[in-house]
LUMVEX-48000 format. One record per residue (C-alpha): x, y, z. Coordinates in steps of 0.001 Angstrom, whole numbers. Each point is the difference from the previous one (the first is absolute). Layout:
N
<r><east>X</east><north>Y</north><up>Z</up></r>
...
END
This chain:
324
<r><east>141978</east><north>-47962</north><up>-131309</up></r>
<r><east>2393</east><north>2842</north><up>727</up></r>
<r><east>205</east><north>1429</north><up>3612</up></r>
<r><east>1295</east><north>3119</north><up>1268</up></r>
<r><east>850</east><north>81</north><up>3456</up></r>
<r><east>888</east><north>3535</north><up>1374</up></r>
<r><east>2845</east><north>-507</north><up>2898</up></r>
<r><east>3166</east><north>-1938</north><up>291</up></r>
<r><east>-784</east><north>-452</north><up>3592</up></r>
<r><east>-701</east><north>-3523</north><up>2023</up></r>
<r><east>-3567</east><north>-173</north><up>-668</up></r>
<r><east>138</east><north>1006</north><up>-3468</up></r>
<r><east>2680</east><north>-2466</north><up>-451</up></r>
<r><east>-1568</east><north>-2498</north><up>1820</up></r>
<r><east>-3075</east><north>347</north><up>-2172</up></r>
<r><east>1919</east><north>83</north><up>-3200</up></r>
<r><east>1083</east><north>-3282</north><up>710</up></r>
<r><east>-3401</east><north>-1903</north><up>347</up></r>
<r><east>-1314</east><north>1734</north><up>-3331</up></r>
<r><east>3187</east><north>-1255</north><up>-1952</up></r>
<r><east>-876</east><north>-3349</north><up>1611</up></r>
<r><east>-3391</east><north>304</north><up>-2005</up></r>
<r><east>1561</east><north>613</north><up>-3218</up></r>
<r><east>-200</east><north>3882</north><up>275</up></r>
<r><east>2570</east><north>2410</north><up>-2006</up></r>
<r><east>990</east><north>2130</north><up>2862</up></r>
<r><east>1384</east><north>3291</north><up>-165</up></r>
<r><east>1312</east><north>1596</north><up>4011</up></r>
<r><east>645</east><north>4006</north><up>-174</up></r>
<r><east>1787</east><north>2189</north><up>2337</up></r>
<r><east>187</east><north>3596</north><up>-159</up></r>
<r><east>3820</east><north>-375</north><up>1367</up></r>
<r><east>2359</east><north>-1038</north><up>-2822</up></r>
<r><east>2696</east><north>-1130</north><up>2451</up></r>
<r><east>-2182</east><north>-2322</north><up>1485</up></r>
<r><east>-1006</east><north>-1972</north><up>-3192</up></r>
<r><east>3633</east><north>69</north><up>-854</up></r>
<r><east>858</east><north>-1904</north><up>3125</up></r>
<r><east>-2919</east><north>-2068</north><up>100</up></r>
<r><east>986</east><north>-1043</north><up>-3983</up></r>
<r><east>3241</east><north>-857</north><up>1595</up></r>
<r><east>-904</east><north>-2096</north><up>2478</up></r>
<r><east>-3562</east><north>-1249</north><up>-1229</up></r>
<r><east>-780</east><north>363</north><up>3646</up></r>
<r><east>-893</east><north>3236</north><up>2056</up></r>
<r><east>2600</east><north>-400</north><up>2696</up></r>
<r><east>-1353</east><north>2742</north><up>2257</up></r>
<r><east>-3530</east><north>-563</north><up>25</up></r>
<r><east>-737</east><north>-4039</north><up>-720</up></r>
<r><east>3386</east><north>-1574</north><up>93</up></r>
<r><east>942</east><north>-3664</north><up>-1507</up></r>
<r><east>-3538</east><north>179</north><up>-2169</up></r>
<r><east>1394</east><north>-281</north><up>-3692</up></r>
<r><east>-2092</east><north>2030</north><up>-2640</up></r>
<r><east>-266</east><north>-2399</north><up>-3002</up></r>
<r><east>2493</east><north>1652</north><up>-3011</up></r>
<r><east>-3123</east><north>163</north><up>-2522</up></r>
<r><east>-1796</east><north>2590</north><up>2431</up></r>
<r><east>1321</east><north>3044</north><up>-1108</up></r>
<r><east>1120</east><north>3136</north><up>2246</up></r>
<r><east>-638</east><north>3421</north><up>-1193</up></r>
<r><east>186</east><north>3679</north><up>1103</up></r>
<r><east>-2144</east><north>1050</north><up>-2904</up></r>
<r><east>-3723</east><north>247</north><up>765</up></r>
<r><east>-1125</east><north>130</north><up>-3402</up></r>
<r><east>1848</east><north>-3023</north><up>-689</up></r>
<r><east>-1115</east><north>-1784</north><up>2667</up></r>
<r><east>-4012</east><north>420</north><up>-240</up></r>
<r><east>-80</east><north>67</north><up>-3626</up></r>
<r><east>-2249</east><north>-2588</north><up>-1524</up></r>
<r><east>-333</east><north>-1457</north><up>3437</up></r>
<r><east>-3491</east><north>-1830</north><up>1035</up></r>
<r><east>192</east><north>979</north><up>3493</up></r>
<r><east>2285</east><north>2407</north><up>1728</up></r>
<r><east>715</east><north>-576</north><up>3677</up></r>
<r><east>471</east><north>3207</north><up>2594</up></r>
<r><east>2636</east><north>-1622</north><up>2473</up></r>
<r><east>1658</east><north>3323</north><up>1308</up></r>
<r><east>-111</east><north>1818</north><up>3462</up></r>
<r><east>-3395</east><north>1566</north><up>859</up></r>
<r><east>1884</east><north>3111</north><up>-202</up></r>
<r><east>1010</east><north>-342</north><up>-3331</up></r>
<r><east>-3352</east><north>-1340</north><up>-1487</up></r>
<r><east>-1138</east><north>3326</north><up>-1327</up></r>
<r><east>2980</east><north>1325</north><up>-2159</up></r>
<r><east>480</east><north>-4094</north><up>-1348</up></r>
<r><east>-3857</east><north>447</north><up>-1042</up></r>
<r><east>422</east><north>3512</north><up>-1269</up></r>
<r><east>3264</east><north>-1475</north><up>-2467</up></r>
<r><east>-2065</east><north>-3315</north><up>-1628</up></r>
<r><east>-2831</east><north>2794</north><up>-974</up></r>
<r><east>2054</east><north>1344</north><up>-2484</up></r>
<r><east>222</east><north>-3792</north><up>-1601</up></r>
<r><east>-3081</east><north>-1717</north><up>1080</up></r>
<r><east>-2339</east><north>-1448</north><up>-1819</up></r>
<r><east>-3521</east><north>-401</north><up>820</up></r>
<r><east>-243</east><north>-4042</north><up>-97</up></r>
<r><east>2950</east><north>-137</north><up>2591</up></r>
<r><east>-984</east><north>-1480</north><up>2914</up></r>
<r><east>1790</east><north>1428</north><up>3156</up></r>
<r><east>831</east><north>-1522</north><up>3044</up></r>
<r><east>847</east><north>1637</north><up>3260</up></r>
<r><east>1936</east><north>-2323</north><up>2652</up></r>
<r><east>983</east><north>3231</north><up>1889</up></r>
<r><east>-1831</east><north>257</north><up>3663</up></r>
<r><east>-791</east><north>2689</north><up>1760</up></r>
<r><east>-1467</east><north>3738</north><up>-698</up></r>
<r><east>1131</east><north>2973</north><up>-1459</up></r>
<r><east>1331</east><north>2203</north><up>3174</up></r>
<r><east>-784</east><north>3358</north><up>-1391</up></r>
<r><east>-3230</east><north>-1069</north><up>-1343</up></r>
<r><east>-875</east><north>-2771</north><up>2173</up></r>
<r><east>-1449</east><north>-1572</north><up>-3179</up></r>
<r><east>77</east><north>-4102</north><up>-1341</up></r>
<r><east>2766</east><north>-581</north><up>-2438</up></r>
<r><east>-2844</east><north>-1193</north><up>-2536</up></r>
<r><east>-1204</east><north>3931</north><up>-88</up></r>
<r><east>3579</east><north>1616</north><up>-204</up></r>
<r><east>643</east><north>-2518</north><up>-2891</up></r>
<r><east>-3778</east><north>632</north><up>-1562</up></r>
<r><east>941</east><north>3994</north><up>626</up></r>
<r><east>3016</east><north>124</north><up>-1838</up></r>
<r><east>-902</east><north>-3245</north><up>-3148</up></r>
<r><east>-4049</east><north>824</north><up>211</up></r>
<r><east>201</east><north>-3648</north><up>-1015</up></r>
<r><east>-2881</east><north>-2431</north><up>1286</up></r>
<r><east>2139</east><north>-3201</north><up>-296</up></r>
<r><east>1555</east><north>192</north><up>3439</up></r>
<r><east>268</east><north>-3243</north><up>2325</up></r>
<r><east>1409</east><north>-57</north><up>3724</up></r>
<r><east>1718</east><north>-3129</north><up>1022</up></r>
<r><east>705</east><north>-1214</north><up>3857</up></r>
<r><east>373</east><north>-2938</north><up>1925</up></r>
<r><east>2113</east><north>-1414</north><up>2783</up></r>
<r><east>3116</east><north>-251</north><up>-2179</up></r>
<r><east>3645</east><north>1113</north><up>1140</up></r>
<r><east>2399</east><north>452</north><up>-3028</up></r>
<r><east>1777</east><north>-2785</north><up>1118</up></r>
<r><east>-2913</east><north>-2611</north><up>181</up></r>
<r><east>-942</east><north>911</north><up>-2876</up></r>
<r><east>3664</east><north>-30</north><up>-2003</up></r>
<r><east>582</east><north>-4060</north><up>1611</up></r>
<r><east>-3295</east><north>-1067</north><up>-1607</up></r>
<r><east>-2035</east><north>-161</north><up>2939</up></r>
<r><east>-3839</east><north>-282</north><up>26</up></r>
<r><east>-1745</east><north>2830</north><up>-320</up></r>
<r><east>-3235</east><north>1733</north><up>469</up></r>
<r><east>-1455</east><north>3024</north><up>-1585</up></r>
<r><east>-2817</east><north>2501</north><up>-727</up></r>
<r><east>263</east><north>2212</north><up>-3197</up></r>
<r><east>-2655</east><north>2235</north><up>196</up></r>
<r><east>-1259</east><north>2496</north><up>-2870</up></r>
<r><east>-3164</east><north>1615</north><up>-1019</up></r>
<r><east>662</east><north>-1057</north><up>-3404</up></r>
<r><east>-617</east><north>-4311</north><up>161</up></r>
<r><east>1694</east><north>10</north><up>-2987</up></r>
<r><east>3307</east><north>1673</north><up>966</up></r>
<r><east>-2</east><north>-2211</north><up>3529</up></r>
<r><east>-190</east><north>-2922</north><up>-1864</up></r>
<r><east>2269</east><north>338</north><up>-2541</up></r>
<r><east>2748</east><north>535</north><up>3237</up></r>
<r><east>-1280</east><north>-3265</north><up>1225</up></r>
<r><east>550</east><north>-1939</north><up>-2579</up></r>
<r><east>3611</east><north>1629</north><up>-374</up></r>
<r><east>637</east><north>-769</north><up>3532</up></r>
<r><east>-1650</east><north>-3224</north><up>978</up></r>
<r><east>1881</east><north>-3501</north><up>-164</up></r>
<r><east>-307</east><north>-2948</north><up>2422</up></r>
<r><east>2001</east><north>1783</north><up>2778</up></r>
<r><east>-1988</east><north>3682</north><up>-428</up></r>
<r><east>-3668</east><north>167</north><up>184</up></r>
<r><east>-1761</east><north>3003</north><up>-1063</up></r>
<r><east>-3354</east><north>1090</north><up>1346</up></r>
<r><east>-1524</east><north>3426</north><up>-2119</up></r>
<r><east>-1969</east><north>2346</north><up>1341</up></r>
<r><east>-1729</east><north>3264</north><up>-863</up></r>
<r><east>557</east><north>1371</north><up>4237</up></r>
<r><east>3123</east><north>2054</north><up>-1170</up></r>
<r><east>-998</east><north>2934</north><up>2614</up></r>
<r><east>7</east><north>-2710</north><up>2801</up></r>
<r><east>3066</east><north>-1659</north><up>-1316</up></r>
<r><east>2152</east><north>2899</north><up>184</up></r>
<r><east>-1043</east><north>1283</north><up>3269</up></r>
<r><east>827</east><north>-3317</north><up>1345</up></r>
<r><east>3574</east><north>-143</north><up>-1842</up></r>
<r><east>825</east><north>3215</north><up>1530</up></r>
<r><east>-1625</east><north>-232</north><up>3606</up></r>
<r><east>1467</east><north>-3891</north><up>837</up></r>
<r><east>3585</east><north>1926</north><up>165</up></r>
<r><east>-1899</east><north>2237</north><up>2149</up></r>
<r><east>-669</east><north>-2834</north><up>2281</up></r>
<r><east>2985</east><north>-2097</north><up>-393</up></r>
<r><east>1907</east><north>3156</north><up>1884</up></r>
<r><east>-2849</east><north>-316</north><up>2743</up></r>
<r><east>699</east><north>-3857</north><up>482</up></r>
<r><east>3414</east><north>364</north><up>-288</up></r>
<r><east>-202</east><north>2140</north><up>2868</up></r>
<r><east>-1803</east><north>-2850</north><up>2035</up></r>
<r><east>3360</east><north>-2148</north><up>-563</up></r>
<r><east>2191</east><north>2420</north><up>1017</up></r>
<r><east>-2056</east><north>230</north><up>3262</up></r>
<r><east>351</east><north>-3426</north><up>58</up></r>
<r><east>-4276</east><north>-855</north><up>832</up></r>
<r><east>-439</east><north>-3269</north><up>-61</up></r>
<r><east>-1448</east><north>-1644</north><up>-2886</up></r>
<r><east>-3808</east><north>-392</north><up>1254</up></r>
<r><east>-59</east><north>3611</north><up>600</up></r>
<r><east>1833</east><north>704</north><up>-3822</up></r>
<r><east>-3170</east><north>-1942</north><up>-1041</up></r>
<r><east>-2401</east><north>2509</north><up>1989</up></r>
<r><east>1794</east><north>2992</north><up>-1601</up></r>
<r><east>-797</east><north>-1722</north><up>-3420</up></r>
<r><east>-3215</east><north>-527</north><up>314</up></r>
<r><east>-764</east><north>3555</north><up>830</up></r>
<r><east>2426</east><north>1257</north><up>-3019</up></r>
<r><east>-2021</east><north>-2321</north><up>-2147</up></r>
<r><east>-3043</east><north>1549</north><up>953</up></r>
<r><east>1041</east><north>3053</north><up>-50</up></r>
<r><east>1145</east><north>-517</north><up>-4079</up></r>
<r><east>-3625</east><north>-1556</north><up>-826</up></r>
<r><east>-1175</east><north>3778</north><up>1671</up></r>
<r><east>2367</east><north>1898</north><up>-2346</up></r>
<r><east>-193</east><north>-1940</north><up>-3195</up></r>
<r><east>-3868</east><north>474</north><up>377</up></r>
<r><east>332</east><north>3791</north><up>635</up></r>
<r><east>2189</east><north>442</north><up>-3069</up></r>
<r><east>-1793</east><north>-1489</north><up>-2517</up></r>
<r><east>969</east><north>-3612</north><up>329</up></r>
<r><east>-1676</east><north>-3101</north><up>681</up></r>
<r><east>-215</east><north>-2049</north><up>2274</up></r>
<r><east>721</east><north>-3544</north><up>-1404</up></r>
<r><east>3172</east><north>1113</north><up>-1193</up></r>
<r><east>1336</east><north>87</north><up>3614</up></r>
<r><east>-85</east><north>-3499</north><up>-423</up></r>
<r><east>2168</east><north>54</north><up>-3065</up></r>
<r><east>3944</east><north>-183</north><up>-727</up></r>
<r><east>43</east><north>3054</north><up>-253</up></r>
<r><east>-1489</east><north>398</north><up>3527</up></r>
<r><east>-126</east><north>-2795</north><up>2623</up></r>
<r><east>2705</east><north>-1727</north><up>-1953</up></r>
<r><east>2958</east><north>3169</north><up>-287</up></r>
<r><east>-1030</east><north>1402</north><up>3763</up></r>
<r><east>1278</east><north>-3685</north><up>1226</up></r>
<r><east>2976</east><north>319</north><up>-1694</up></r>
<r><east>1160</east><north>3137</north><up>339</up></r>
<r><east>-1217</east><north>713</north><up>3891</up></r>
<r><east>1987</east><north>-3701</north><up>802</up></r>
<r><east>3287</east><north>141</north><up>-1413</up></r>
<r><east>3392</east><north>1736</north><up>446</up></r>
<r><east>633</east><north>164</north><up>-3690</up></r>
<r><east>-2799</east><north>2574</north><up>-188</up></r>
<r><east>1813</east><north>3639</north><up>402</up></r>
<r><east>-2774</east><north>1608</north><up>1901</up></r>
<r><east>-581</east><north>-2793</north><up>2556</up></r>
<r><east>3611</east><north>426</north><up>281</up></r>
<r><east>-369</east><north>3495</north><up>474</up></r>
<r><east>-2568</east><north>-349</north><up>2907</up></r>
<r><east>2247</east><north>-2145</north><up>1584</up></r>
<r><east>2425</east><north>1865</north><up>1080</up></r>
<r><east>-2503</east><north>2579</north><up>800</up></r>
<r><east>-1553</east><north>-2622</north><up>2538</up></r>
<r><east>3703</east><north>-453</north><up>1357</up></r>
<r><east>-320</east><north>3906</north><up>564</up></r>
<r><east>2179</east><north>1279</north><up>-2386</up></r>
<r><east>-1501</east><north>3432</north><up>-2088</up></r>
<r><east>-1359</east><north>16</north><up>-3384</up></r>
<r><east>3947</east><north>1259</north><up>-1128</up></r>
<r><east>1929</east><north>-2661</north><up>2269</up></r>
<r><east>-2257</east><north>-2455</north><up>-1726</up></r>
<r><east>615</east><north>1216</north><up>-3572</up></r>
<r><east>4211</east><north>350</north><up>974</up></r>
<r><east>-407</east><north>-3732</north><up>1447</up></r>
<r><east>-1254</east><north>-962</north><up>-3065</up></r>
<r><east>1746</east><north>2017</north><up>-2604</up></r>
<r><east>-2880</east><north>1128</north><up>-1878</up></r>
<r><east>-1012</east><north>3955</north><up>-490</up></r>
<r><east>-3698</east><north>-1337</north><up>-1330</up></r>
<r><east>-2773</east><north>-2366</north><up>2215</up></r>
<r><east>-2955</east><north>-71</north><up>-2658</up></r>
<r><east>-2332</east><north>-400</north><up>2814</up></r>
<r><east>682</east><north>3014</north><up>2014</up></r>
<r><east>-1182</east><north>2224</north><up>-2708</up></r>
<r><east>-3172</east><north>-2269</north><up>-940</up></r>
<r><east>-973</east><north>342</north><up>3692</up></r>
<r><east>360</east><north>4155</north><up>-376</up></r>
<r><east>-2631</east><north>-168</north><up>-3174</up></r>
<r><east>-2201</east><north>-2696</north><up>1738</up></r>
<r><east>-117</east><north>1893</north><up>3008</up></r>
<r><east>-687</east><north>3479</north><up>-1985</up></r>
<r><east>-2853</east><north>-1785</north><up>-2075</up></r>
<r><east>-2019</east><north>-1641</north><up>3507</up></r>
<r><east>594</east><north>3681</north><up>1512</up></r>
<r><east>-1277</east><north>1678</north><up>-3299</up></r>
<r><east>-3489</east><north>-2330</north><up>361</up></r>
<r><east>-26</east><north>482</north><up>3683</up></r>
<r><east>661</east><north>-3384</north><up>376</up></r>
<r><east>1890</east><north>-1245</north><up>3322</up></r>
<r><east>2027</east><north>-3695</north><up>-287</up></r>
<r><east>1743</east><north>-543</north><up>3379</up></r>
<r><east>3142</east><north>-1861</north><up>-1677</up></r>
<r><east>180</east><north>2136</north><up>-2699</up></r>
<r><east>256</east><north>2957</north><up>2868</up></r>
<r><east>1873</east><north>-1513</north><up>2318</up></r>
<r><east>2911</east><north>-927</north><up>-2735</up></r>
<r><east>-186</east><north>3154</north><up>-1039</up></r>
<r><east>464</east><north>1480</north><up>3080</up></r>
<r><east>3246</east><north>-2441</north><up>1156</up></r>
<r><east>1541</east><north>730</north><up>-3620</up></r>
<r><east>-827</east><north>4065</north><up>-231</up></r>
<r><east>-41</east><north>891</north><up>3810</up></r>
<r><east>2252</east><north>-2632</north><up>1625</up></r>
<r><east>-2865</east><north>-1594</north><up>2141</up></r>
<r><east>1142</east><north>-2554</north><up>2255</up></r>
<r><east>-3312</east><north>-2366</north><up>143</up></r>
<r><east>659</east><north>-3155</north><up>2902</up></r>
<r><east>-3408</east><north>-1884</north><up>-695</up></r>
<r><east>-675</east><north>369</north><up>-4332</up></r>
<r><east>-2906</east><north>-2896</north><up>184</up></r>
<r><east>-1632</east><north>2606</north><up>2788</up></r>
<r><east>514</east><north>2581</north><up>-2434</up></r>
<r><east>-1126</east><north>-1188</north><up>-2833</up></r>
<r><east>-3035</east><north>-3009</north><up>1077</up></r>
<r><east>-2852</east><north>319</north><up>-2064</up></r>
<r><east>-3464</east><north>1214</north><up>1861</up></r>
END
């Protein structure tokens, strides 16, 4: 089948790669013609996911039309930032049989809505799919195994991204908890920043573990609250992308946090690490706005709030944030 995926980045690259694998015709878009040009030059993007070569029969594109025309499933692989006006352009060519699939984590900062209703706001197309799992780019460009949920209220449209995705190195679990599996997408960066924080501090492992625990409780309390359920905590989308992204230095925002935990500000952390953009700074603003909007209190959702926004200087975080 033909797949458009939205986003010359390293995920949507990445990504592009295991559906050709399957025998997919893939299509990659980018709004920015100079980027396709040097990425049709090289077969690589150099800047973003260096030495991965894009097979030559994937074709590059700057033209949206072109690229989700006749296409089975189109794939949202863009900036949370961009989501919106990417959704707003394949409405003026979409069909309503086209499946879409949003790999884009996080939530809308004006709005502080899930990508699946900015995309359903601006397509009013039921056929839309969120994908997530512990998966960096680059895992998932060298072939490694892989786990992940694809969750729709449409079975249909969730398994039809299954069977494009799965091979024996990806497994694929659907489900129809798309509220919970966005909230979790877009709050582990939340807490990947908090635990990254807990490194820089240097705590010792046992007590990193104690922080967890509490953030992991803390997520089951949210996820419920929101809409979510429960068992998907448990999911790759849950249990399975907190690990990865709140343990490793190739995550940005645990990056982020530790520097913060080394005591530099939110700016010398950003200048440190080159980067004007930590997606989980502004997910924490809209998760924190939402808990205050129900009158709902969550002591590490506060207390990272209040390190990021007010420069709190916190000595004991498990004291802070232990569950009653």
């Amino acid at each position: 089948m033909k797949i458009s995926v939205l986003g010359m980045g390293a995920y949507g690259i990445a990504l592009s790669k295991v559906l050709h694998d399957n025998d997919n015709k893939i299509v990659i878009w980018s709004k920015y013609q100079e980027e396709v040009d040097s990425v049709k030059l090289h077969r690589e993007n150099k800047a973003l996911l260096p030495k991965v070569k894009i097979p030559k029969d994937i074709i590059l594109t700057s033209d949206i039309k072109e690229a989700i025309e006749n296409s089975k499933i189109i794939i949202i692989a863009v900036p949370t930032l961009a989501v919106r006006e990417v959704a707003g352009e394949i409405a003026k060519y979409l069909k309503s049989e086209q499946v879409i699939c949003i790999c884009s984590k996080g939530l809308e900062k004006e709005t502080n809505k899930r990508m699946s209703e900015v995309v359903y706001e601006e397509t009013n197309n039921k056929n839309i799919c969120f994908l997530a799992g512990p998966s960096f780019a680059t895992d998932l460009a060298n072939r490694n195994e892989q786990g992940f949920v694809v969750a729709s209220s449409e079975k249909i449209a969730a398994i039809t991204v299954k069977i494009a995705l799965e091979n024996d190195r990806v497994v694929v679990n659907d489900i129809k908890d798309i509220v919970g599996v966005e909230y979790l997408s877009a709050i582990k960066n939340v807490y990947a920043i908090l635990l990254g924080i807990c490194d820089g501090m240097k705590l010792s492992e046992s007590t990193r573990a104690a922080i967890l625990t509490c953030v992991v409780q803390d997520i089951r309390l949210i996820v419920e609250l929101l809409g979510g359920k429960l068992t998907t905590v448990l999911s790759y989308a849950g249990i399975g992308d907190l690990l990865l992204t709140c343990m490793s230095n190739k995550s940005r925002n645990y990056t982020y946090g530790k520097f913060l935990g080394k005591g530099l500000s939110s700016d010398e952390a950003k200048k440190s690490m080159n980067v004007s953009t930590i997606e989980g700074i502004s997910t924490l603003s809209s998760i924190y706005h939402i808990l205050a909007e129900k009158e709902v209190n969550v002591k590490s959702i506060s207390l990272l709030y209040n390190i990021i926004y007010h420069n709190l200087k916190v000595v004991n975080i498990l004291r802070e944030i232990k569950n009653s």
